[in-house]
N, C-alpha and C positions, 0 to 999 in steps of 0.2 A: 226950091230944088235942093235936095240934099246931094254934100261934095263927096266928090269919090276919094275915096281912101283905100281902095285898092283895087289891081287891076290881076285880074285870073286867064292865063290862055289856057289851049286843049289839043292835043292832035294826038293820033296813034302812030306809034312807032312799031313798024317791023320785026321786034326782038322780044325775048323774054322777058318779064321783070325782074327777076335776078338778074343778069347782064347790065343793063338800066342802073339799077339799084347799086353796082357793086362801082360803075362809073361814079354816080353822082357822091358815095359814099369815099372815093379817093380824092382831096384837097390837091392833089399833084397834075388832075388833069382839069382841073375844074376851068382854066384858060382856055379848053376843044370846045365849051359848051356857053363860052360866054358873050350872048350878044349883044351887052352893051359896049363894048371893049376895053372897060374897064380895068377886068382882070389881067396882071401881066402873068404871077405864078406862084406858085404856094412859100412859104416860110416856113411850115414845118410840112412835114409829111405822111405825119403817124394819120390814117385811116378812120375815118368815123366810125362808131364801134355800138356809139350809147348816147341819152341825153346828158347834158350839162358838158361835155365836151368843149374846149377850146379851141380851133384852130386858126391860124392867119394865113392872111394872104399879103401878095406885092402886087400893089394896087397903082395906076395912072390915069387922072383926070381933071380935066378942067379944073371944076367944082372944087378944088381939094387945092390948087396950084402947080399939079403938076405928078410926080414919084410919092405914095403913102402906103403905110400899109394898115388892113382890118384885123379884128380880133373876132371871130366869129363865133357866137354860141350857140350850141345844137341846143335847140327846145323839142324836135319831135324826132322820135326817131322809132320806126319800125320796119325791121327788114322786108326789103321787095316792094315795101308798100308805102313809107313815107319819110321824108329827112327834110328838117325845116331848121335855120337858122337866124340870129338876130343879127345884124352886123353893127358894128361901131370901131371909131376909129382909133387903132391899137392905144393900148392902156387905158378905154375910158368906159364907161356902163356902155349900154346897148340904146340908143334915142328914143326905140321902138319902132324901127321898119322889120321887116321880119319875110323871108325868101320862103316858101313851102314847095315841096316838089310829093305829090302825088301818084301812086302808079295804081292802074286797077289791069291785072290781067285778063285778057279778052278770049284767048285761049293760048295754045303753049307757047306760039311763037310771037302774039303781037300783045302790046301793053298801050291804055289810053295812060296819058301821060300828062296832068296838068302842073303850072307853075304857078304860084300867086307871089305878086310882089305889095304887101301890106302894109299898110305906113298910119293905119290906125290908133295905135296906142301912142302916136308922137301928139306930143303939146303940140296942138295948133299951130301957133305960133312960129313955133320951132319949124313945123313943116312945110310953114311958107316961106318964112325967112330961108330955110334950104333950098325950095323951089321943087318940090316933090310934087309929083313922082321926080324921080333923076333918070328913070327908067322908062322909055315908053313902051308903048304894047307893043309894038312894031319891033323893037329889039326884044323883049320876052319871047315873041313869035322865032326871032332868029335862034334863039335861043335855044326851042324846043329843033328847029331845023338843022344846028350844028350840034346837039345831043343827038339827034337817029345819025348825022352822018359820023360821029364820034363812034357810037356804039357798032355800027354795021363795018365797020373800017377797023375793027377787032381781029 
């Protein structure tokens, strides 16, 4: 049986994908739309714009001991349509998990909307020793549930 290395939800949101897009694309609300609760709230605030971008977050969890914060790096980035980051924790490379958010518009008002949280590119090793996923489906699902109510609450 081959192991899962990553986990994909899906659901349609009632809004544009620019709307959507312009959310996911601001690090200052990234906390409305996070269902693992990890996120507490941004460190910087400049706007995702392009790939190779940096931003951080102020992050709280178990796993970590407690108050940390990430260094986020945009790997995909196209407007309305897709923003994908590697996260690691401030000052250090990326381990390779890797967050993509996907939007395909369905017509003008509603957008299917998926997340994948990836943890493929990590050493092995590394990904057990972490205990990855750290994320389950069930919080990625929340996830997409507090994004449409994040966005519709505009």
């Amino acid at each position: 049986m081959a192991e899962t290395t990553s986990i994909t939800v899906t659901r349609s949101i009632d809004e544009p994908s620019d709307k959507i897009f312009d959310l996911l694309s601001n690090p200052e609300r990234h906390n409305e739309f996070d269902g693992s609760g990890y996120v507490v709230s941004d460190d910087r605030t400049d706007r995702i714009q392009k790939s190779g971008q940096v931003f951080r977050m102020n992050m709280n969890g178990p796993h970590m001991g407690g108050d940390y914060k990430t260094d986020n790096y945009v790997t995909g980035f196209d407007p309305n349509k897709l923003i994908a980051w590697q996260t690691a924790p401030a000052g250090e490379q990326p381990p390779g998990w890797e967050w993509t958010w996907e939007l395909q518009s369905q017509d003008s008002d509603q957008t299917e909307v998926s997340l994948t949280y990836d943890w493929s590119k990590m050493d092995p090793q590394a990904a057990q020793d972490l205990g990855m996923p750290l994320v389950s489906q069930e919080q990625l699902e929340e996830s997409l549930e507090q994004l449409a109510n994040a966005v519709s609450g505009e």
